[in-house]
PDBQT receptor file of N, H, CA, C and O in Angstrom, charges set to zero:
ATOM      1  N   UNK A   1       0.853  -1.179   0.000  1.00  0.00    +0.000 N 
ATOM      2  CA  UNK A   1       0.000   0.000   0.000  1.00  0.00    +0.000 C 
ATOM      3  C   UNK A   1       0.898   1.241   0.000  1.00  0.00    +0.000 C 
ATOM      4  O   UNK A   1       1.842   1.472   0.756  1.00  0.00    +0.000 OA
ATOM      5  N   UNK A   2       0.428   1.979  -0.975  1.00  0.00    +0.000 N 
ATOM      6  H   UNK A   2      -0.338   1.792  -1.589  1.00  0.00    +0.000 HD
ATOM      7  CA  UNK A   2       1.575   3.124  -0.921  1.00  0.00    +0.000 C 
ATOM      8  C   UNK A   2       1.681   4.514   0.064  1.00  0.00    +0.000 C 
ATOM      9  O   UNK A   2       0.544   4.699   0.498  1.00  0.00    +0.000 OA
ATOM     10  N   UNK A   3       2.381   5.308   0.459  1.00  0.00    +0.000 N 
ATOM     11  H   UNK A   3       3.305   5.158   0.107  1.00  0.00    +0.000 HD
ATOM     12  CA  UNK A   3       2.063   6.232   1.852  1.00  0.00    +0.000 C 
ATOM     13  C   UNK A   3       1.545   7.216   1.109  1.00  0.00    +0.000 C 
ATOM     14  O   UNK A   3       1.849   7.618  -0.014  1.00  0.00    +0.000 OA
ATOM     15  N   UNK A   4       0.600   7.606   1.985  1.00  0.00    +0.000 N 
ATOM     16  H   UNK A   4       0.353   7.279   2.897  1.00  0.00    +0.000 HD
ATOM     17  CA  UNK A   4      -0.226   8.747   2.050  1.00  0.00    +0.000 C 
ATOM     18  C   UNK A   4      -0.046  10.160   2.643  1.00  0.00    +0.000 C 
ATOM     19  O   UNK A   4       1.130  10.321   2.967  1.00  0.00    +0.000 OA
ATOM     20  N   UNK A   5      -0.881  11.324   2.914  1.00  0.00    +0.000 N 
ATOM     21  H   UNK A   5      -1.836  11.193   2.650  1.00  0.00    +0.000 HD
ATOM     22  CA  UNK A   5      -0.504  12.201   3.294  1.00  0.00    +0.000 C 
ATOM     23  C   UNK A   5      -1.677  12.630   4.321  1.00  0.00    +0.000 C 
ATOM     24  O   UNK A   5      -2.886  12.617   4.089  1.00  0.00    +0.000 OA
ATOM     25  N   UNK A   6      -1.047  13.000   5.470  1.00  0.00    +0.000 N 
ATOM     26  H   UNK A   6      -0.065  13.011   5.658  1.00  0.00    +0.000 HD
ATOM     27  CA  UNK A   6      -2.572  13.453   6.183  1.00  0.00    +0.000 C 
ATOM     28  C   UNK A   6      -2.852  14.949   6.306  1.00  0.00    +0.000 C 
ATOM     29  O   UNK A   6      -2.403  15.556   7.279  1.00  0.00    +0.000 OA
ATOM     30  N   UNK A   7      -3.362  15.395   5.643  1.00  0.00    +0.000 N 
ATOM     31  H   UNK A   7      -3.727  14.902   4.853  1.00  0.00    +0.000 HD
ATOM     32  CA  UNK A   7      -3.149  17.113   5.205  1.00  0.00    +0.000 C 
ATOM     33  C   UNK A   7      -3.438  17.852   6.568  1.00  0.00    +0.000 C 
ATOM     34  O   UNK A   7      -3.219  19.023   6.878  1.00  0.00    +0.000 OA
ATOM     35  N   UNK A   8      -3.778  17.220   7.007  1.00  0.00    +0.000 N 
ATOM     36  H   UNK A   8      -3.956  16.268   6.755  1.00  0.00    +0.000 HD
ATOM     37  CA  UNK A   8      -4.163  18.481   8.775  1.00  0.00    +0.000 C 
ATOM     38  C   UNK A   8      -2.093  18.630   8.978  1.00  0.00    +0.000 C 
ATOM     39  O   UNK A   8      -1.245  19.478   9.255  1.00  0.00    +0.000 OA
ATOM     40  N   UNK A   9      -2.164  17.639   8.729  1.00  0.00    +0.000 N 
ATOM     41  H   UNK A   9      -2.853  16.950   8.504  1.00  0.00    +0.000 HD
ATOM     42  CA  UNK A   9      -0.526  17.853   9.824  1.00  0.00    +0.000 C 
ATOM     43  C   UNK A   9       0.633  18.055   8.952  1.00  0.00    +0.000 C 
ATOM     44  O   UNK A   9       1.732  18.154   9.496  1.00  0.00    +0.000 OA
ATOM     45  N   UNK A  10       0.547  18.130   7.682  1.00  0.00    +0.000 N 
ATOM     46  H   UNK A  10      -0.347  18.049   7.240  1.00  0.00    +0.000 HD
ATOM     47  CA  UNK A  10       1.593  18.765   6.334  1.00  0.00    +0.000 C 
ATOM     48  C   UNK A  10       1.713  19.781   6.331  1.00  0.00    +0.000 C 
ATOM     49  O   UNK A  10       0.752  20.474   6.000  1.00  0.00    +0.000 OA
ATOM     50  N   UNK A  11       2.935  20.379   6.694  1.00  0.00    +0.000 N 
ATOM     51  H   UNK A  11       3.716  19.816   6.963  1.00  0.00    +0.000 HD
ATOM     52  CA  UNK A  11       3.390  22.223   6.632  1.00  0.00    +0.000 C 
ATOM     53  C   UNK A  11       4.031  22.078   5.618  1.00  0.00    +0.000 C 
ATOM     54  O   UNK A  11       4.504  23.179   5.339  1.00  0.00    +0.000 OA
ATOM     55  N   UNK A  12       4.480  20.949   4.511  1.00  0.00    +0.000 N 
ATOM     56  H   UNK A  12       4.096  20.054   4.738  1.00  0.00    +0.000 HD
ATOM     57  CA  UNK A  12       5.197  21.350   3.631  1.00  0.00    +0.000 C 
ATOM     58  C   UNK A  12       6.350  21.701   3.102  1.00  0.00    +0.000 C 
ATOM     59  O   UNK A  12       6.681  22.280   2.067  1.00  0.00    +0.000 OA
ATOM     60  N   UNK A  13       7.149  21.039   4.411  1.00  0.00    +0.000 N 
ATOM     61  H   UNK A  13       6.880  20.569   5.251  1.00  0.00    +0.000 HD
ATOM     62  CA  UNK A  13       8.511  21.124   4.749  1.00  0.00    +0.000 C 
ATOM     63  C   UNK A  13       9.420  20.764   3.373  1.00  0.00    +0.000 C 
ATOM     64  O   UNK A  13      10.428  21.376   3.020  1.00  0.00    +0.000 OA
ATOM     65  N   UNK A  14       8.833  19.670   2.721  1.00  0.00    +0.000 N 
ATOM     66  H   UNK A  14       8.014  19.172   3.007  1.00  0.00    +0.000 HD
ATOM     67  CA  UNK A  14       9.450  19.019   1.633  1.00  0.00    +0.000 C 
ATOM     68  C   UNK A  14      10.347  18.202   2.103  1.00  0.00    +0.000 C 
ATOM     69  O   UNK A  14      10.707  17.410   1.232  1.00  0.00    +0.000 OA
ATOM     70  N   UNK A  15      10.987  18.017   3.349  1.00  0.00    +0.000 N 
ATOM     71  H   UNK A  15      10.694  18.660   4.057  1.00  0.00    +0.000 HD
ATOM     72  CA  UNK A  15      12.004  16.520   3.880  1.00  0.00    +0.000 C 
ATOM     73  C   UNK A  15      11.359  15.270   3.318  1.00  0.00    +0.000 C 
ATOM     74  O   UNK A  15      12.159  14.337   3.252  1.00  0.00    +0.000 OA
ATOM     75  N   UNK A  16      10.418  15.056   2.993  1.00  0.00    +0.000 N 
ATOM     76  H   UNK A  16       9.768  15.814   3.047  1.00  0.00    +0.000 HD
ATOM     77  CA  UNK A  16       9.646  13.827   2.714  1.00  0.00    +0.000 C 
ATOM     78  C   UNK A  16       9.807  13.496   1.226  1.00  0.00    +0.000 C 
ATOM     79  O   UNK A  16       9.858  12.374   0.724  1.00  0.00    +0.000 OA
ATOM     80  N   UNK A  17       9.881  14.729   0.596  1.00  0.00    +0.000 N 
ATOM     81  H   UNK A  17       9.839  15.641   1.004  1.00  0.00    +0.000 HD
ATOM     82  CA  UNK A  17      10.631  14.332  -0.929  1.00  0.00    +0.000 C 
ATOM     83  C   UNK A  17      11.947  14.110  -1.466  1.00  0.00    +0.000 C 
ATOM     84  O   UNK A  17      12.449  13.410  -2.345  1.00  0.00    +0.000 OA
ATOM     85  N   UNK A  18      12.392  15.112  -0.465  1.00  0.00    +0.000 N 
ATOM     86  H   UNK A  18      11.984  15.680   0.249  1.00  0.00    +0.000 HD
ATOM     87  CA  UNK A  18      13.699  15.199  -0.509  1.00  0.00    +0.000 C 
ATOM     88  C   UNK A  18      14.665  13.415  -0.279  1.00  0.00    +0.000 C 
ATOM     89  O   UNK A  18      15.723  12.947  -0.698  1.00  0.00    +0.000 OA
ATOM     90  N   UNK A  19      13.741  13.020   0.451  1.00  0.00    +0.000 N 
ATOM     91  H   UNK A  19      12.881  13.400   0.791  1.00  0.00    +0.000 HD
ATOM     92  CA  UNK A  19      14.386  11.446   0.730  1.00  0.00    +0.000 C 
ATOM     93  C   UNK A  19      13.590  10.139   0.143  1.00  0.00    +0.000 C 
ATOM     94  O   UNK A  19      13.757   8.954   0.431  1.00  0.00    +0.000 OA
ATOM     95  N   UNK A  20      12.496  10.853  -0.948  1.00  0.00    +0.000 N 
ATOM     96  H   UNK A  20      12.360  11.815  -1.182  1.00  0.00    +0.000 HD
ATOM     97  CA  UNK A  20      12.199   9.554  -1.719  1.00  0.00    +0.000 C 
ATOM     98  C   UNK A  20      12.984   9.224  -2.607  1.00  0.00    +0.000 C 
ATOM     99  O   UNK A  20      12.957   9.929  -3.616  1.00  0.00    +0.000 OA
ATOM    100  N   UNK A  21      14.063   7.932  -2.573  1.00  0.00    +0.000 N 
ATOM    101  H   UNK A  21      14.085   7.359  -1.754  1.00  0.00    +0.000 HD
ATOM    102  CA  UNK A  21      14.200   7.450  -3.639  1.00  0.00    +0.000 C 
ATOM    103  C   UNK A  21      13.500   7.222  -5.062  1.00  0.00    +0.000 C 
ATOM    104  O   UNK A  21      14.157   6.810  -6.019  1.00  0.00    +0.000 OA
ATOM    105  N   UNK A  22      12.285   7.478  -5.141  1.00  0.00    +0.000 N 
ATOM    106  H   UNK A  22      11.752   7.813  -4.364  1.00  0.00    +0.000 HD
ATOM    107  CA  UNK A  22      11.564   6.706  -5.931  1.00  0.00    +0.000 C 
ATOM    108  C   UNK A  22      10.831   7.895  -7.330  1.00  0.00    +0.000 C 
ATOM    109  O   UNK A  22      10.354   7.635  -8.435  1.00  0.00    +0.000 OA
ATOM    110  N   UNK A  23      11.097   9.474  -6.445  1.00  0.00    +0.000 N 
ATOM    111  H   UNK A  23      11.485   9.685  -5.548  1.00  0.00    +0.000 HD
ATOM    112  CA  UNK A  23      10.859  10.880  -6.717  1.00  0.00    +0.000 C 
ATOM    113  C   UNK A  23       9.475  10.805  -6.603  1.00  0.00    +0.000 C 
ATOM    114  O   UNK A  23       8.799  11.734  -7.046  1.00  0.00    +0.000 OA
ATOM    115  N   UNK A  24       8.807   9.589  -5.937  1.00  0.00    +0.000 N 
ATOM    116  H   UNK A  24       9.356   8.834  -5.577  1.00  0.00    +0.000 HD
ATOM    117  CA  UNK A  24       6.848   9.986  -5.918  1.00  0.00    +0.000 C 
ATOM    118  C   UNK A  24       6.385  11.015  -4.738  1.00  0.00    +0.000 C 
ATOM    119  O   UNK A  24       5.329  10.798  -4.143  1.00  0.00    +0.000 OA
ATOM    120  N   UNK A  25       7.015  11.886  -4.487  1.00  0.00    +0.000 N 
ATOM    121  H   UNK A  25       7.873  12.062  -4.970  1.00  0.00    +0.000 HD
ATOM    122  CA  UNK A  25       6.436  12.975  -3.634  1.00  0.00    +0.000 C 
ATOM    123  C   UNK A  25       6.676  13.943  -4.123  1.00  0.00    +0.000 C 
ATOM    124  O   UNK A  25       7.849  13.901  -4.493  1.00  0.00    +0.000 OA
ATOM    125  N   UNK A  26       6.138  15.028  -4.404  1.00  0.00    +0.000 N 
ATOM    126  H   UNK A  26       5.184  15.062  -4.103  1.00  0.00    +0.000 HD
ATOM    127  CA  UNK A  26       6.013  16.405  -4.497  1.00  0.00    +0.000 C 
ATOM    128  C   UNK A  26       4.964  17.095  -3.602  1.00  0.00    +0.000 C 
ATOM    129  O   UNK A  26       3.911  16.711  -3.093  1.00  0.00    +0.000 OA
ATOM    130  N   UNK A  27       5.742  18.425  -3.599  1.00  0.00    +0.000 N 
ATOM    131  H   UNK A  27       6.597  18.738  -4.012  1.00  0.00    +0.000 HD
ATOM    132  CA  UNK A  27       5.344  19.287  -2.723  1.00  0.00    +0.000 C 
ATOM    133  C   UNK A  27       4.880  20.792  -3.536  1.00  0.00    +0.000 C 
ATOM    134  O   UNK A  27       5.747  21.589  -3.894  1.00  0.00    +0.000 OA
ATOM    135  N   UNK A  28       3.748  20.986  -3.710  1.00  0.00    +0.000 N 
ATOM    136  H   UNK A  28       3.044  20.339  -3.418  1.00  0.00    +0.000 HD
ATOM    137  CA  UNK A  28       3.269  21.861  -3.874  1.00  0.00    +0.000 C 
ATOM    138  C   UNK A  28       1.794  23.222  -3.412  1.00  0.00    +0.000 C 
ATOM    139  O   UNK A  28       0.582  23.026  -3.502  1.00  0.00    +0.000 OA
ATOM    140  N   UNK A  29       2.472  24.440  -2.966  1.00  0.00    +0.000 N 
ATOM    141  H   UNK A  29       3.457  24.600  -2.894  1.00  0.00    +0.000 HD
ATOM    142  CA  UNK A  29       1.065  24.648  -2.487  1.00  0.00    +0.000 C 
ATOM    143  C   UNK A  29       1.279  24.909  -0.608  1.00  0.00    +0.000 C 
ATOM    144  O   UNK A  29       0.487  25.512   0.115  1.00  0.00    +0.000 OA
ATOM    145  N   UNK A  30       2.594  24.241  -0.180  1.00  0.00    +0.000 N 
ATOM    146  H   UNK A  30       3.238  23.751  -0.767  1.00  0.00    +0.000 HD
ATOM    147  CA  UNK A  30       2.818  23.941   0.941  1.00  0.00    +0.000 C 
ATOM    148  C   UNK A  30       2.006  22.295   1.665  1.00  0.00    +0.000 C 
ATOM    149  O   UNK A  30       1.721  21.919   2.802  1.00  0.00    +0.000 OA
ATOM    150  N   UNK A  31       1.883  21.706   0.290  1.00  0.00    +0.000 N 
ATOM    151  H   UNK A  31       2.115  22.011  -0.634  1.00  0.00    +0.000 HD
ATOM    152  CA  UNK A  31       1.482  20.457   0.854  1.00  0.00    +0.000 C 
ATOM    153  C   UNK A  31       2.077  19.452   0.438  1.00  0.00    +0.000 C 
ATOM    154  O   UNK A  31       2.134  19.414  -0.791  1.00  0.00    +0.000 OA
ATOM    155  N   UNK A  32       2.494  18.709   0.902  1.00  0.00    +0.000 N 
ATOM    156  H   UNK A  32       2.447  18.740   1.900  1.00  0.00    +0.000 HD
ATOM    157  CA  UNK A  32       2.951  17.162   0.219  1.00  0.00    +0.000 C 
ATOM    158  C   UNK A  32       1.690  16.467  -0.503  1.00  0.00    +0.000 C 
ATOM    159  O   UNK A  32       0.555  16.592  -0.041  1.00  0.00    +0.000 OA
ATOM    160  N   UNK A  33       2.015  15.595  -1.875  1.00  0.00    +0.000 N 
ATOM    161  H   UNK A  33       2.936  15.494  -2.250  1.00  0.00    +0.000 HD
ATOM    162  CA  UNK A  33       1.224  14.541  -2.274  1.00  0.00    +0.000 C 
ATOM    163  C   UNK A  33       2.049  13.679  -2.737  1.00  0.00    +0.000 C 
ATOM    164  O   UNK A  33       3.146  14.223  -2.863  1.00  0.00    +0.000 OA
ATOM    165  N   UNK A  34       2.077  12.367  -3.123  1.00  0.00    +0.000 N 
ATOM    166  H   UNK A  34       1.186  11.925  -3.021  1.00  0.00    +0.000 HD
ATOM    167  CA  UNK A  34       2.386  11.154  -2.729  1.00  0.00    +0.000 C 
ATOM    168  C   UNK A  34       1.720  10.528  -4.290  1.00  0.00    +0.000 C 
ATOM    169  O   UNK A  34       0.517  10.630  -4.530  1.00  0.00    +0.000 OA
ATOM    170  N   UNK A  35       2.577   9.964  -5.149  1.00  0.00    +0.000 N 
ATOM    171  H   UNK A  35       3.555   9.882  -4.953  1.00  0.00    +0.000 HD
ATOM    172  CA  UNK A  35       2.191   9.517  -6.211  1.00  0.00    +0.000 C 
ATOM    173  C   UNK A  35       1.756   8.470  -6.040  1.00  0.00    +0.000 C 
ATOM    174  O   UNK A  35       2.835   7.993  -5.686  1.00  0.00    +0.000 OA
ATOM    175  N   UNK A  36       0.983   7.512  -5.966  1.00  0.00    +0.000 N 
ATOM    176  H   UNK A  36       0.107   7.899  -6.254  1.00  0.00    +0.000 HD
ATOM    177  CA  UNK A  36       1.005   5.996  -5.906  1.00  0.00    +0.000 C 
ATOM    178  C   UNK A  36       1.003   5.056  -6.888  1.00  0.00    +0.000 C 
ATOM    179  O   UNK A  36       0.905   3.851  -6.659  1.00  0.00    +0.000 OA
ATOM    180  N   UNK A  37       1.116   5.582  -8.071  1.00  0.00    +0.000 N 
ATOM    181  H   UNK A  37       1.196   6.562  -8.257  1.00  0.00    +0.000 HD
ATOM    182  CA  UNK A  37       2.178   4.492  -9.208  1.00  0.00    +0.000 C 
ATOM    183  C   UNK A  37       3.458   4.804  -8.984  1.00  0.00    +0.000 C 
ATOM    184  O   UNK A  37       4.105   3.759  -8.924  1.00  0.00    +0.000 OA
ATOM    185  N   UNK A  38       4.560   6.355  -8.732  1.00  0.00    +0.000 N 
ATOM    186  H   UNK A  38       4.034   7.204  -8.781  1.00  0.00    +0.000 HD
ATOM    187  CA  UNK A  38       5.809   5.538  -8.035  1.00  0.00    +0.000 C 
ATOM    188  C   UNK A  38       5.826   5.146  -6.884  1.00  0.00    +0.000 C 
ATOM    189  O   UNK A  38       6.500   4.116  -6.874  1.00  0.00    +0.000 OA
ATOM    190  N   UNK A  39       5.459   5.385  -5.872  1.00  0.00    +0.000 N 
ATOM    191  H   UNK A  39       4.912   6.222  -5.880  1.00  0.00    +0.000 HD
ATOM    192  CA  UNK A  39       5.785   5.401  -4.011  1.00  0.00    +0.000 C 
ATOM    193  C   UNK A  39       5.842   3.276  -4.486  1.00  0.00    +0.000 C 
ATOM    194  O   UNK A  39       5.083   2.615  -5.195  1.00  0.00    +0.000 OA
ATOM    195  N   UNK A  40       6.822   2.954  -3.857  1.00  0.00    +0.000 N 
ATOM    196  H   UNK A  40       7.439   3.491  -3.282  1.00  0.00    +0.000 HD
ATOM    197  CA  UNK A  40       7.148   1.770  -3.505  1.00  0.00    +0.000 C 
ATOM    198  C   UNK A  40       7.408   0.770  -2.274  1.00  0.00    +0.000 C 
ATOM    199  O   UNK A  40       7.908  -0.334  -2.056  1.00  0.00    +0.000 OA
ATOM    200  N   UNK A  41       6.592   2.107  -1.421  1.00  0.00    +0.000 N 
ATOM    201  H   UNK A  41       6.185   3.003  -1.598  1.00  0.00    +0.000 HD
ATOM    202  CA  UNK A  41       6.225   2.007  -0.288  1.00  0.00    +0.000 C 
ATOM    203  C   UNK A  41       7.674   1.284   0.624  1.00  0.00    +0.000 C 
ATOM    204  O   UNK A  41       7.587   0.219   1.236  1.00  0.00    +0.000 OA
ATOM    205  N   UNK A  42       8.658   1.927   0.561  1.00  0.00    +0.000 N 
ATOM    206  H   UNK A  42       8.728   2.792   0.064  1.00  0.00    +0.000 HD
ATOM    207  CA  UNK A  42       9.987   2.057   1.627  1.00  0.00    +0.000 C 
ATOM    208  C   UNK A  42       9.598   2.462   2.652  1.00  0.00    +0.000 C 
ATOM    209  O   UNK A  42       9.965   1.714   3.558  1.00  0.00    +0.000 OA
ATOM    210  N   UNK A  43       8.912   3.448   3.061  1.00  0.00    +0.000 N 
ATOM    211  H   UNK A  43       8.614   4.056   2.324  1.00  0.00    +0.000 HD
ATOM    212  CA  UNK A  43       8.487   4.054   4.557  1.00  0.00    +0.000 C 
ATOM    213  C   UNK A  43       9.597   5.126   4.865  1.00  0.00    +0.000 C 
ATOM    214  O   UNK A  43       9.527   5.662   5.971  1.00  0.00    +0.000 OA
ATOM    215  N   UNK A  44      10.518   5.467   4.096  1.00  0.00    +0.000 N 
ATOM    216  H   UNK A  44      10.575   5.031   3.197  1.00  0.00    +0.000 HD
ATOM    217  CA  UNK A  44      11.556   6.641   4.171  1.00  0.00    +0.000 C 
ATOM    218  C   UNK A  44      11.221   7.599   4.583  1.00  0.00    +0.000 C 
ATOM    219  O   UNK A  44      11.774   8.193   5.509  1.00  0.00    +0.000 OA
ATOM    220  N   UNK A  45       9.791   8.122   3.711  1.00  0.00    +0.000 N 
ATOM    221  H   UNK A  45       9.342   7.639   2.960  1.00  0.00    +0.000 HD
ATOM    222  CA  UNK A  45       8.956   9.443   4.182  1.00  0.00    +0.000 C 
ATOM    223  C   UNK A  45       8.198   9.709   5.362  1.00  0.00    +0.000 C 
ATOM    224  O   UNK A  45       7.778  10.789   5.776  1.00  0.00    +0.000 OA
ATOM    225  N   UNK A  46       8.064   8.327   5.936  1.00  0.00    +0.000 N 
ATOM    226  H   UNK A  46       8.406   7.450   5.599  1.00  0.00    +0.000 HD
ATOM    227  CA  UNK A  46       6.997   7.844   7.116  1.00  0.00    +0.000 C 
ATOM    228  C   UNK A  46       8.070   8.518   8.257  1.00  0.00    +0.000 C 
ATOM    229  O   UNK A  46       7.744   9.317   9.135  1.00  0.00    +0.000 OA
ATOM    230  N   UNK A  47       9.242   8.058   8.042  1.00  0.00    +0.000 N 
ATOM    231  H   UNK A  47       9.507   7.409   7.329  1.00  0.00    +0.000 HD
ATOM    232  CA  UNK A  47       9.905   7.808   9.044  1.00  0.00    +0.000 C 
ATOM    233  C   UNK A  47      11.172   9.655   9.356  1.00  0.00    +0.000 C 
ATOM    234  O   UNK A  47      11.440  10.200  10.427  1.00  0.00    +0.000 OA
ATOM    235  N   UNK A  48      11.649  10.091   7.793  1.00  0.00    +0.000 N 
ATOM    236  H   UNK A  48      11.432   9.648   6.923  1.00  0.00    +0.000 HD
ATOM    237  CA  UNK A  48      11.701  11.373   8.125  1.00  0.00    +0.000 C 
ATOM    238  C   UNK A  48      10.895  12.793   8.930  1.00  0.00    +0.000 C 
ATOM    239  O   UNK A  48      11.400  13.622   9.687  1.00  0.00    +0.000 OA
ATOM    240  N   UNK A  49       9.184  12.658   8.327  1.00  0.00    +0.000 N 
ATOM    241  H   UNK A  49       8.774  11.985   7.712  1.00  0.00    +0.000 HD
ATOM    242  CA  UNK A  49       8.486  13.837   8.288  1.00  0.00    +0.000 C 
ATOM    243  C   UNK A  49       8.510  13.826  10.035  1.00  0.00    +0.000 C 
ATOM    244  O   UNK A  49       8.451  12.951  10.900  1.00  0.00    +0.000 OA
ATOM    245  N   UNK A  50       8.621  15.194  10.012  1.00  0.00    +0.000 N 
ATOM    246  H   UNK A  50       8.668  15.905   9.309  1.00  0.00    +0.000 HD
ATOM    247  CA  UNK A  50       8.875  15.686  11.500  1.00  0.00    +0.000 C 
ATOM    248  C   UNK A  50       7.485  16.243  12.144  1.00  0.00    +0.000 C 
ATOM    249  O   UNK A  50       7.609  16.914  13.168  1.00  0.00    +0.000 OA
ATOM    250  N   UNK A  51       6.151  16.022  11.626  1.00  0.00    +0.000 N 
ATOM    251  H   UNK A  51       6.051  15.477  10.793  1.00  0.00    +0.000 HD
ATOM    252  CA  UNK A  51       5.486  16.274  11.850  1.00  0.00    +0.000 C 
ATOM    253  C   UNK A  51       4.161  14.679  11.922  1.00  0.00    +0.000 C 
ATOM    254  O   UNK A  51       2.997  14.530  12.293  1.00  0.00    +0.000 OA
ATOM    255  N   UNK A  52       4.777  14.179  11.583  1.00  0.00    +0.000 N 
ATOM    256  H   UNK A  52       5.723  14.300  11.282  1.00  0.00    +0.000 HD
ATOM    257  CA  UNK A  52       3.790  12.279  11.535  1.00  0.00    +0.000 C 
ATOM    258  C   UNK A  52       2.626  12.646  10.198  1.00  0.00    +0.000 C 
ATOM    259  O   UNK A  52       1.413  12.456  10.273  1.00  0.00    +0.000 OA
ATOM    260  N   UNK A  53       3.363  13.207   9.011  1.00  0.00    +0.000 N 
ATOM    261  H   UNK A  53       4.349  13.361   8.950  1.00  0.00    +0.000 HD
ATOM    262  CA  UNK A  53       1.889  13.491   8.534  1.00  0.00    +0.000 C 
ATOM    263  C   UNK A  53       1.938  12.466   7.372  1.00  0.00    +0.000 C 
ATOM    264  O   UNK A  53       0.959  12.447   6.627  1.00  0.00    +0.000 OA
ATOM    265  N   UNK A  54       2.987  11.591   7.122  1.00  0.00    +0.000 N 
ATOM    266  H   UNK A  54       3.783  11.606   7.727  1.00  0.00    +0.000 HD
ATOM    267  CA  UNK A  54       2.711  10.432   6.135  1.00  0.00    +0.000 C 
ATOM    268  C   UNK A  54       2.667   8.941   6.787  1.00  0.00    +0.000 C 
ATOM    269  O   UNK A  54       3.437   8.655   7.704  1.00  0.00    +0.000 OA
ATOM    270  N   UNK A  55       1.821   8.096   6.321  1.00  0.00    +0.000 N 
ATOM    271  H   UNK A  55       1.195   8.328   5.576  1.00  0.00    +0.000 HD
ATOM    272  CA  UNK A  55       1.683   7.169   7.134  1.00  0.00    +0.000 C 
ATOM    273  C   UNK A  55       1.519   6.495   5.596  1.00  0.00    +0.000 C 
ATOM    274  O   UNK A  55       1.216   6.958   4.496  1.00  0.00    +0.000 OA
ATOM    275  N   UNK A  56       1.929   4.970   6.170  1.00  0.00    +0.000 N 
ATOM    276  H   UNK A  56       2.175   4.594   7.063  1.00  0.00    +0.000 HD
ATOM    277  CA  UNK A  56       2.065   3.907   5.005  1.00  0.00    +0.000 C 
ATOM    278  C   UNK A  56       0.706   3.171   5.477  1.00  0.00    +0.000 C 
ATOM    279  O   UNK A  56       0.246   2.313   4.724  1.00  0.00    +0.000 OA
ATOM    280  N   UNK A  57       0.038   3.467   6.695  1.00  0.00    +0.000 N 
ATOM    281  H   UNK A  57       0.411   4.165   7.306  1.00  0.00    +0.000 HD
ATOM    282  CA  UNK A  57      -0.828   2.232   7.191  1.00  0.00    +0.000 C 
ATOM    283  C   UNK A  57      -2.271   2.527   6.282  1.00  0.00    +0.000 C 
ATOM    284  O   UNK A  57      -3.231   1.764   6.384  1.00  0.00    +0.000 OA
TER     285      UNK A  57
């Protein structure tokens, strides 16, 4: 299942793209979104964002 974004808690930092291997995150707008034909679901982004706002679950 690929990670998602939970928009209440996305400021938009961009750390979460910055460390996808896979380049399925962009940040635009001040929000993260999350491609899910690339995200290959690593949990990289889960585990950087300093705010808990991507979750793989």
């Amino acid at each position: 299942m690929p990670a998602y974004v939970v928009k209440d808690l996305c400021a938009g930092c961009g750390a979460c793209a910055h460390v996808c291997p896979y380049e399925a995150i962009t940040v635009a707008a001040r929000l993260a979104t999350v491609d899910p034909q690339l995200c290959r679901d690593c949990e990289e982004c889960v585990f950087i964002c300093p705010n808990g706002a991507i979750t793989a679950a």
